[in-house]
N, CA, C and O atoms as a printed pandas DataFrame, in Angstrom:
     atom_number atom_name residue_name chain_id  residue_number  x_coord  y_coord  z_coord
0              1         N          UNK        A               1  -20.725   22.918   87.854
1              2        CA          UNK        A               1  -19.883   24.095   87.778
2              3         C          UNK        A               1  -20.676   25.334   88.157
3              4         O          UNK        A               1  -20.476   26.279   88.921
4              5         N          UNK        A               2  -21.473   25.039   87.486
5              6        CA          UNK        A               2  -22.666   26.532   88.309
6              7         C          UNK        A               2  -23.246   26.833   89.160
7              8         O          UNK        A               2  -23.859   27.883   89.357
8              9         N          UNK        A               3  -23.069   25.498   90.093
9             10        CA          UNK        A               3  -23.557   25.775   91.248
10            11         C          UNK        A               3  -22.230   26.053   92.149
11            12         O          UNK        A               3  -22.542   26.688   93.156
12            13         N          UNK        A               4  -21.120   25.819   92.094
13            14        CA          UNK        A               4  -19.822   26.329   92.413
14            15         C          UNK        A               4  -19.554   27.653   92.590
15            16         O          UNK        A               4  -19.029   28.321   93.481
16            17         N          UNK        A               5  -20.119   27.907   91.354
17            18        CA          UNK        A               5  -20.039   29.687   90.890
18            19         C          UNK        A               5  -20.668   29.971   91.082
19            20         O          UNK        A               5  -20.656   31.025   90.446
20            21         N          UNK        A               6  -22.179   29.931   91.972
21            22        CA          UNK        A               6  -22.814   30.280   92.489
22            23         C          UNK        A               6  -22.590   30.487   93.602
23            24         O          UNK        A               6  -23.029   31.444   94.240
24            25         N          UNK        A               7  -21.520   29.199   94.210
25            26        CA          UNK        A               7  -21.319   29.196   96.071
26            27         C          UNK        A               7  -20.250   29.855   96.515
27            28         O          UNK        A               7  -19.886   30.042   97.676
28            29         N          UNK        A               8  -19.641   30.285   95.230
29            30        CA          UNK        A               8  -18.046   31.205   95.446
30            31         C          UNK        A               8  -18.872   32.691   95.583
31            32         O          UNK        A               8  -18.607   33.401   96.553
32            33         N          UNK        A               9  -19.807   33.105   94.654
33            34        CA          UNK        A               9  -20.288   34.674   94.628
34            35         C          UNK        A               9  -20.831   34.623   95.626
35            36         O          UNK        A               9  -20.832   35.791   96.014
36            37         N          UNK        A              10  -21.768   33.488   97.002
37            38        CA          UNK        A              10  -22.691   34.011   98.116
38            39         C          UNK        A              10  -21.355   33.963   98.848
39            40         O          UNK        A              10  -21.280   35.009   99.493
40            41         N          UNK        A              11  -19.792   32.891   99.120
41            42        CA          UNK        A              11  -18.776   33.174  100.011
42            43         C          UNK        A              11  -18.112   34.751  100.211
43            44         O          UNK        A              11  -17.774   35.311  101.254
44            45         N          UNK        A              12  -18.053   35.356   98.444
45            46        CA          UNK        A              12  -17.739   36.681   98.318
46            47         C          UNK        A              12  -18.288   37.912   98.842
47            48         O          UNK        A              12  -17.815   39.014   99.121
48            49         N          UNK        A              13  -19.689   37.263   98.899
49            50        CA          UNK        A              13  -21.108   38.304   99.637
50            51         C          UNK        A              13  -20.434   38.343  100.778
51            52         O          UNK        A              13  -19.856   39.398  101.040
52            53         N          UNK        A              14  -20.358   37.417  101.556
53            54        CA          UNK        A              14  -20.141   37.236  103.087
54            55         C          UNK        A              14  -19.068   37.829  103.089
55            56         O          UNK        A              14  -19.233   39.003  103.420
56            57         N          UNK        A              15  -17.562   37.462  102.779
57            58        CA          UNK        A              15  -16.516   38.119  103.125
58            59         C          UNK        A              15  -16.867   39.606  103.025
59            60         O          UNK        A              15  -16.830   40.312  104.033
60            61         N          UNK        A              16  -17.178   40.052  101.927
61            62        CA          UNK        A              16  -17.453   41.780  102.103
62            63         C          UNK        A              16  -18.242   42.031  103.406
63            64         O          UNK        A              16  -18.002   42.767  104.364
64            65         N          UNK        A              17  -19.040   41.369  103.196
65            66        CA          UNK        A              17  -20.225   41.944  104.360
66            67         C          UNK        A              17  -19.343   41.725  105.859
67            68         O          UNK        A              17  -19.300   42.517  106.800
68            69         N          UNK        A              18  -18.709   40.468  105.746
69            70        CA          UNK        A              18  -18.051   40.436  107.413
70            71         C          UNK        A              18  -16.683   41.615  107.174
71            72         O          UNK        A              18  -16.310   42.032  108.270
72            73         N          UNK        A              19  -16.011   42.123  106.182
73            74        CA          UNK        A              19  -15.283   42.893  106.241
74            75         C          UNK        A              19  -15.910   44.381  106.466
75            76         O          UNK        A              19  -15.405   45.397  106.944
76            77         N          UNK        A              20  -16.772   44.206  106.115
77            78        CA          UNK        A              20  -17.098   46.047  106.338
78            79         C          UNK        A              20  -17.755   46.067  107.655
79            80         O          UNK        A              20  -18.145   47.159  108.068
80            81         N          UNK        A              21  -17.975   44.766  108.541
81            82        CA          UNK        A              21  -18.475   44.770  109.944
82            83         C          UNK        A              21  -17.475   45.151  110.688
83            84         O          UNK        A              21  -17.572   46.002  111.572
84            85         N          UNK        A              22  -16.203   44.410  110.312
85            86        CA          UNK        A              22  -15.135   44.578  110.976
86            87         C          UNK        A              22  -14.388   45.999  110.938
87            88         O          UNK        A              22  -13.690   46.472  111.835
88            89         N          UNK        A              23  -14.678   46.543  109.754
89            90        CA          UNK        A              23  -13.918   47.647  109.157
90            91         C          UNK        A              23  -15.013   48.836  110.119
91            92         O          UNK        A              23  -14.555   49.858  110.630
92            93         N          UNK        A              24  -16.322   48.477  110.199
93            94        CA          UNK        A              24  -16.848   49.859  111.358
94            95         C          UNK        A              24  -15.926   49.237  112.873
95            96         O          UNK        A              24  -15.035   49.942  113.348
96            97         N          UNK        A              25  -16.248   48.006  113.441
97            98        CA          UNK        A              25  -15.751   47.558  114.730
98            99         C          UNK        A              25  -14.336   48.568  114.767
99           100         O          UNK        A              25  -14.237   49.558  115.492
100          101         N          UNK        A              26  -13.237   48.062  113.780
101          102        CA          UNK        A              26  -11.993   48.953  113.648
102          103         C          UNK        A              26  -11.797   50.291  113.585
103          104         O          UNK        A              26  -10.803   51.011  113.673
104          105         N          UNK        A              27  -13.103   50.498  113.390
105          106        CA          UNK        A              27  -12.767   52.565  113.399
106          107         C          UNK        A              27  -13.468   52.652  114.917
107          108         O          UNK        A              27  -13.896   53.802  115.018
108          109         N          UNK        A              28  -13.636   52.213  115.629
109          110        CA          UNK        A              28  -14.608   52.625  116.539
110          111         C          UNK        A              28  -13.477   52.432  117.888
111          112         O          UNK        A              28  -13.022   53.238  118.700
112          113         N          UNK        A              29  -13.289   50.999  117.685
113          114        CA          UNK        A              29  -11.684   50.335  118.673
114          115         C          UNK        A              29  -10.586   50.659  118.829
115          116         O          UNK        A              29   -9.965   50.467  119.875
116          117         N          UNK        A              30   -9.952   51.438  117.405
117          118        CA          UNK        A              30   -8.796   51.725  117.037
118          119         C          UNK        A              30   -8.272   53.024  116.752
119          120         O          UNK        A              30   -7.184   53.203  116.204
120          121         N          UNK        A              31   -9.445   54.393  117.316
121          122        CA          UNK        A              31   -9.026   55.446  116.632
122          123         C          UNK        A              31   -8.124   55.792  115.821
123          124         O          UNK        A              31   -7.876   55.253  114.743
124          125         N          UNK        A              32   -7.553   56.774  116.335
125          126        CA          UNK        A              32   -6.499   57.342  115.271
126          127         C          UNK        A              32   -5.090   56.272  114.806
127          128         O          UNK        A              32   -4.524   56.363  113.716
128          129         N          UNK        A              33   -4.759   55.413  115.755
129          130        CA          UNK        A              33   -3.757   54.511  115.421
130          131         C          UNK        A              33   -4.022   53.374  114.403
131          132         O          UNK        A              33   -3.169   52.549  114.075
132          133         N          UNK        A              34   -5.017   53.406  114.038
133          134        CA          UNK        A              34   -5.817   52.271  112.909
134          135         C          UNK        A              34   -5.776   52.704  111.921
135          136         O          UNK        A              34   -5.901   51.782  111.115
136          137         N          UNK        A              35   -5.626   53.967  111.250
137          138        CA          UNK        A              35   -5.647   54.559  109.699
138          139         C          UNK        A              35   -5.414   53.486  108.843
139          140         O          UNK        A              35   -6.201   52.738  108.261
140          141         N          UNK        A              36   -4.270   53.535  108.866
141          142        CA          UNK        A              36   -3.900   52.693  107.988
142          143         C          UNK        A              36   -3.944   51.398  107.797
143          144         O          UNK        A              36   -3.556   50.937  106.724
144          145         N          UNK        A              37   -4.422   50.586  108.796
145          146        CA          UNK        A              37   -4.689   48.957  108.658
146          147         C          UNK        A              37   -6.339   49.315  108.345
147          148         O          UNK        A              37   -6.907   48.492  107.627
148          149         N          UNK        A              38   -6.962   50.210  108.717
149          150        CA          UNK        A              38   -8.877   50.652  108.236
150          151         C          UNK        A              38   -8.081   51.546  106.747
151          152         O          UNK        A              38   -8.568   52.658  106.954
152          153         N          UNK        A              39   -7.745   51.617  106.249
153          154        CA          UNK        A              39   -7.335   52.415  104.702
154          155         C          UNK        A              39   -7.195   50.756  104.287
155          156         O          UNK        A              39   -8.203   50.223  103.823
156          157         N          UNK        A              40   -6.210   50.110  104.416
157          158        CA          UNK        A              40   -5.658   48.694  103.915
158          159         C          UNK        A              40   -7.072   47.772  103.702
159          160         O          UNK        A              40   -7.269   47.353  102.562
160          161         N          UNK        A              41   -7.926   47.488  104.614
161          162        CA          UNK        A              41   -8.871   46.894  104.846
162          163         C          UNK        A              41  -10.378   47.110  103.754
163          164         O          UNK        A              41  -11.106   46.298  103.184
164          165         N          UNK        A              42  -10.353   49.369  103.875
165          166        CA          UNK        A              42  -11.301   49.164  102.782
166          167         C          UNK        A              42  -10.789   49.077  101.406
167          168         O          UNK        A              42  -11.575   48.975  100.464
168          169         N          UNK        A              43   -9.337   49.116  101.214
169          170        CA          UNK        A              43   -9.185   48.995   99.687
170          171         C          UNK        A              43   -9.522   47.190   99.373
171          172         O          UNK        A              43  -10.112   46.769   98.378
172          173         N          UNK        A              44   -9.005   46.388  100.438
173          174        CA          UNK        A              44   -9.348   45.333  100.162
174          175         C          UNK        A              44  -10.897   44.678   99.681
175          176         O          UNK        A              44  -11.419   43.936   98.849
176          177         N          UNK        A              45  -11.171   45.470  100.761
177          178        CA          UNK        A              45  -12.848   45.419   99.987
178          179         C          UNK        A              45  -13.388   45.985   98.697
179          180         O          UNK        A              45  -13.843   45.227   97.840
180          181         N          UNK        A              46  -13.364   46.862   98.585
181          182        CA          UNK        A              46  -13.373   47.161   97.044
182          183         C          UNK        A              46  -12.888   46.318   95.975
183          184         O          UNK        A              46  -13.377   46.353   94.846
184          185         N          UNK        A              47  -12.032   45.641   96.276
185          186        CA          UNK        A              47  -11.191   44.956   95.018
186          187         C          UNK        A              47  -12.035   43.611   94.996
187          188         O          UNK        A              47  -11.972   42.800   94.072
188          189         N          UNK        A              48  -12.902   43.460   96.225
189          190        CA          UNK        A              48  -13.535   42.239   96.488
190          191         C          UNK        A              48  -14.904   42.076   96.286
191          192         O          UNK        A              48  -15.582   41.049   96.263
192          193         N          UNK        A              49  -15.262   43.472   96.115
193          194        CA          UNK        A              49  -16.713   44.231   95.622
194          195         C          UNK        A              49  -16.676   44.114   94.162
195          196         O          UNK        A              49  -17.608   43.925   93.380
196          197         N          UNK        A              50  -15.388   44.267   93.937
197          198        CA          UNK        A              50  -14.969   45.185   92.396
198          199         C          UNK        A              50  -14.766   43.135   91.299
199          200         O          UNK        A              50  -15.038   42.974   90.109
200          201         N          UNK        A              51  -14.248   42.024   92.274
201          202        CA          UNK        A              51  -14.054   41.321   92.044
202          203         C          UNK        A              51  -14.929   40.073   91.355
203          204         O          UNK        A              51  -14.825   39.303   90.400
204          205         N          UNK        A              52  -16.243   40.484   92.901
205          206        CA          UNK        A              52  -17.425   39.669   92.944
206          207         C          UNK        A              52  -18.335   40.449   91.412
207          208         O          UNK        A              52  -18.847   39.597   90.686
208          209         N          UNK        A              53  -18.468   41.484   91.092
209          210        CA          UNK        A              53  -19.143   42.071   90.363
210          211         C          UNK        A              53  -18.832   41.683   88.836
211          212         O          UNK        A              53  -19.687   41.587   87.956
212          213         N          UNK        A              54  -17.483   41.484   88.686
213          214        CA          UNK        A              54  -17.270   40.936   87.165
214          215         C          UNK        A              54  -17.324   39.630   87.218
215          216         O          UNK        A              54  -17.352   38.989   86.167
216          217         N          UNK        A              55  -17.348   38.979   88.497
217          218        CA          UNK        A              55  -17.027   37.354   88.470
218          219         C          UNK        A              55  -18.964   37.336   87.944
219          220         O          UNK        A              55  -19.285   36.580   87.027
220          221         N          UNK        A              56  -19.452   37.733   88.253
221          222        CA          UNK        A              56  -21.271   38.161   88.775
222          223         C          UNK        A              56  -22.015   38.189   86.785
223          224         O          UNK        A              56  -22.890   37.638   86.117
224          225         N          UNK        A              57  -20.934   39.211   86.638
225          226        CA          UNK        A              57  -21.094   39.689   84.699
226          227         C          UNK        A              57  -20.925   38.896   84.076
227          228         O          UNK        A              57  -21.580   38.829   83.036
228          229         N          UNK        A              58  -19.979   37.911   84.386
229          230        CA          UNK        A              58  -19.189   36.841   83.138
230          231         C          UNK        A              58  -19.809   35.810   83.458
231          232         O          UNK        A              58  -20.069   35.036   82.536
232          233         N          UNK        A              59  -20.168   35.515   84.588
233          234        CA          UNK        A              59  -21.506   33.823   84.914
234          235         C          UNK        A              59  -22.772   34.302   84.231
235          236         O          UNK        A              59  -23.188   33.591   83.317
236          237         N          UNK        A              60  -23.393   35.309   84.512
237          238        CA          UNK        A              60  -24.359   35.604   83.661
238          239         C          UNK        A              60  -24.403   36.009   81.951
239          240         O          UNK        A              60  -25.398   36.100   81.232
240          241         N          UNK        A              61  -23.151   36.184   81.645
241          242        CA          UNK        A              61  -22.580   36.346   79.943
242          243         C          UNK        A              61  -22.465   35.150   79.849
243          244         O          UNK        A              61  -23.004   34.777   78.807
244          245         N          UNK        A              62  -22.049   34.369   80.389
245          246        CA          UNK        A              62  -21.561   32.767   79.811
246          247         C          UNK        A              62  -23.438   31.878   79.833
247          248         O          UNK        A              62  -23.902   31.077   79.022
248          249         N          UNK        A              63  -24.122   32.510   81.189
249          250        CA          UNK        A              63  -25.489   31.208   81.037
250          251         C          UNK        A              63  -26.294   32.198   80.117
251          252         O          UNK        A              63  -27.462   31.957   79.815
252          253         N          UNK        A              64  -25.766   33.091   79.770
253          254        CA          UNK        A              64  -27.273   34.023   78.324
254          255         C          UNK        A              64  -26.362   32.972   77.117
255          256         O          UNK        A              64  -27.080   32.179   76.509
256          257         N          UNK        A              65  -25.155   32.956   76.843
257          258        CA          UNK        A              65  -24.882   32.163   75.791
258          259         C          UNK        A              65  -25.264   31.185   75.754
259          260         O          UNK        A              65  -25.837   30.912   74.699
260          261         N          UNK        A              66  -25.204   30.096   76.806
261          262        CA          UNK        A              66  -25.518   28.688   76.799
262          263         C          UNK        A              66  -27.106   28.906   76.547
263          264         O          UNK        A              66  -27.602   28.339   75.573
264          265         N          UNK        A              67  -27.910   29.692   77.372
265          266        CA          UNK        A              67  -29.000   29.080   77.115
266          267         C          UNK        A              67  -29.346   29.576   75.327
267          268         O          UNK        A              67  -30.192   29.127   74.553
268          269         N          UNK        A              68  -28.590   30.364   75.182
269          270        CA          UNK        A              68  -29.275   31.455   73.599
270          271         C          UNK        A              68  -28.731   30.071   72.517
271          272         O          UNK        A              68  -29.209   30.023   71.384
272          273         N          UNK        A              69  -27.531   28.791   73.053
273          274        CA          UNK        A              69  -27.317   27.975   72.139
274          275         C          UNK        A              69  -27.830   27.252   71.885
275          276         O          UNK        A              69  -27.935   26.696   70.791
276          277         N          UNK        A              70  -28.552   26.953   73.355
277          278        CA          UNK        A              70  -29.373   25.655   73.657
278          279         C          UNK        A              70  -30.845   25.909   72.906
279          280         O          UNK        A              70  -31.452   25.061   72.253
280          281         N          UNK        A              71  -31.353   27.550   73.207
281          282        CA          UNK        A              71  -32.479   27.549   72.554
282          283         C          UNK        A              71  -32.561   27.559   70.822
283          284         O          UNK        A              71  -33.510   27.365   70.062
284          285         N          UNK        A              72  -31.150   27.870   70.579
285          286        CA          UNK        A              72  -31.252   27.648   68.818
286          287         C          UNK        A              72  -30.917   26.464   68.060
287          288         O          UNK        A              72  -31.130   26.355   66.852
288          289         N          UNK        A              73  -30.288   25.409   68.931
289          290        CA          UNK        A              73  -29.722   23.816   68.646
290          291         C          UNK        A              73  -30.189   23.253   69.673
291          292         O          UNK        A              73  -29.395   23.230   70.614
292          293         N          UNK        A              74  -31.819   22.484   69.974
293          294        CA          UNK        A              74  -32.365   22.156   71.146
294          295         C          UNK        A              74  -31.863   20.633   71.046
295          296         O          UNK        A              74  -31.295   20.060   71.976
296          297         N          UNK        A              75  -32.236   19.860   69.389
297          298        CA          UNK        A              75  -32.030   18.631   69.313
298          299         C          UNK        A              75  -30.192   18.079   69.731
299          300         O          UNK        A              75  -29.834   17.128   70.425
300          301         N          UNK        A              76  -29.389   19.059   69.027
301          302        CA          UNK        A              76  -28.014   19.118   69.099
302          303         C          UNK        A              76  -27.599   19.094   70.289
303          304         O          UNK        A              76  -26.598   18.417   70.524
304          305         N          UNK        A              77  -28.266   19.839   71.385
305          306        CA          UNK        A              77  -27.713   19.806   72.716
306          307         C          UNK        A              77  -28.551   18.761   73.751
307          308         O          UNK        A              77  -28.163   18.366   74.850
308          309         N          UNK        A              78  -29.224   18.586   73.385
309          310        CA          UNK        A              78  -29.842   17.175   73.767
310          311         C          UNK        A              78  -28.905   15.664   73.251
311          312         O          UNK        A              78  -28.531   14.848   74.093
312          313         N          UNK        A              79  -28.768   15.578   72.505
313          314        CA          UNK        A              79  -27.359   14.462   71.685
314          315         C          UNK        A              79  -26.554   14.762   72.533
315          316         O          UNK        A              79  -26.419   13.783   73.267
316          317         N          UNK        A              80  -25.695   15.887   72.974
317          318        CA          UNK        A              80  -24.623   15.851   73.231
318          319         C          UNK        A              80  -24.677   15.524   74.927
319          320         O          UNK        A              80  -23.737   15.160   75.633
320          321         N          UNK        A              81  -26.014   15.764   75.304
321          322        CA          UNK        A              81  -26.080   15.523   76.747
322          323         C          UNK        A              81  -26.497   14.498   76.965
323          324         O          UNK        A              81  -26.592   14.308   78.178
324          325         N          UNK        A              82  -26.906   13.460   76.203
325          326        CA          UNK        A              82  -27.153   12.442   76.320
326          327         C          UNK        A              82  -25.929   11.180   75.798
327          328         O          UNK        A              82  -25.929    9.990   76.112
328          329         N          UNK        A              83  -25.037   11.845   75.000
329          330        CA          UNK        A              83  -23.555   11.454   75.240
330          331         C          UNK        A              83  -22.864   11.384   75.868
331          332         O          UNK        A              83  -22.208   10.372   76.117
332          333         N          UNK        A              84  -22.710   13.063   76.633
333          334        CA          UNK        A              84  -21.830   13.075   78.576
334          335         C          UNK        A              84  -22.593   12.285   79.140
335          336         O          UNK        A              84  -21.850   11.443   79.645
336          337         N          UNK        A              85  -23.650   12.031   79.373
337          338        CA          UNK        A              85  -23.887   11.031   80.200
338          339         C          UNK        A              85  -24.109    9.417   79.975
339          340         O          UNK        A              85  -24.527    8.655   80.846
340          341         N          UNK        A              86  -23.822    9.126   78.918
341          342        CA          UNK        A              86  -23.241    7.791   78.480
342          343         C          UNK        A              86  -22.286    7.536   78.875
343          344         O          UNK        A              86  -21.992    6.476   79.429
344          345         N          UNK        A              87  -21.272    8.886   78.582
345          346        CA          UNK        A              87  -19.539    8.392   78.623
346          347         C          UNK        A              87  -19.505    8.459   80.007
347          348         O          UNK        A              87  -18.726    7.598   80.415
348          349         N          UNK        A              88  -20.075    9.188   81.049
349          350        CA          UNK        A              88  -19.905    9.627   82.689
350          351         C          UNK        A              88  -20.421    8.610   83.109
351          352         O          UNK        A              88  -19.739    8.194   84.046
352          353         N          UNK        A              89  -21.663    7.686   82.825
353          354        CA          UNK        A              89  -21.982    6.455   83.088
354          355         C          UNK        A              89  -21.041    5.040   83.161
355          356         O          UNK        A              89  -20.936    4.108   83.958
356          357         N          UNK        A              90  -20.425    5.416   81.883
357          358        CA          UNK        A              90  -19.574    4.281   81.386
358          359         C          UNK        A              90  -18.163    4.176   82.609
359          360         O          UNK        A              90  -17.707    3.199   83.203
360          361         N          UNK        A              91  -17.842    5.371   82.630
361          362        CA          UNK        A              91  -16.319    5.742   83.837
362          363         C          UNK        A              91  -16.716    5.163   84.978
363          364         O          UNK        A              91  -16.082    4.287   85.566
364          365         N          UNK        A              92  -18.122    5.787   85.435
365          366        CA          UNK        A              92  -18.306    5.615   86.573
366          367         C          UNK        A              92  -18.732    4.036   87.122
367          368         O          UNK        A              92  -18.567    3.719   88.299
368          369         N          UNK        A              93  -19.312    3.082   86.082
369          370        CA          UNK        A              93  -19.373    2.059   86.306
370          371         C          UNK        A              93  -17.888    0.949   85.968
371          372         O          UNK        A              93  -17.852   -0.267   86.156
372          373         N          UNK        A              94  -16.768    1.835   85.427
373          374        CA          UNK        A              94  -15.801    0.940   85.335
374          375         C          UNK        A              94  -14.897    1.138   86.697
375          376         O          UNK        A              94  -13.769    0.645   86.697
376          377         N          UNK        A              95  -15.286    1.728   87.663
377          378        CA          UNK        A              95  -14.712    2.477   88.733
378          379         C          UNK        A              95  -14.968    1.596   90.039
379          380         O          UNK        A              95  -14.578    1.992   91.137
């Protein structure tokens, strides 16, 4: 899962970054008849700036918890990971 949420925040990097390439290309191509699809374009970005940044807060709020649980119940989370992977063993060999 975290490496997911890792590969969604570098896809989010990129889209901004290829949108604000496009968004200079569009002011440059499109003078004055572009306002408003270059207005449309940078609000989109922002919301995608604005998007990536809390998605960014809450992966890093969620792995300070995990690890702050893991470091106060080391034996407990060791059991339990050595359970998912009993039971993920067990599926995967009845498969």
């Amino acid at each position: 899962m975290e490496v997911s949420i890792e590969k969604l925040l570098r896809d989010i990097k990129v889209v901004i970054r290829d949108g604000e390439e496009l968004l200079r290309a569009g002011a440059r191509d499109l003078g004055e008849r572009g306002g408003a699809a270059r207005e449309r374009l940078a609000a989109a970005l922002e919301i995608a700036k604005d998007t990536q940044r809390r998605l960014q807060r809450s992966v890093m709020a969620s792995a300070n918890t995990a690890d702050g649980l893991v470091r106060k119940n080391p034996y407990e989370s060791l059991g339990i990971a050595f359970g998912l992977g009993i039971v993920l063993g067990v599926l995967a060999k009845g498969r």
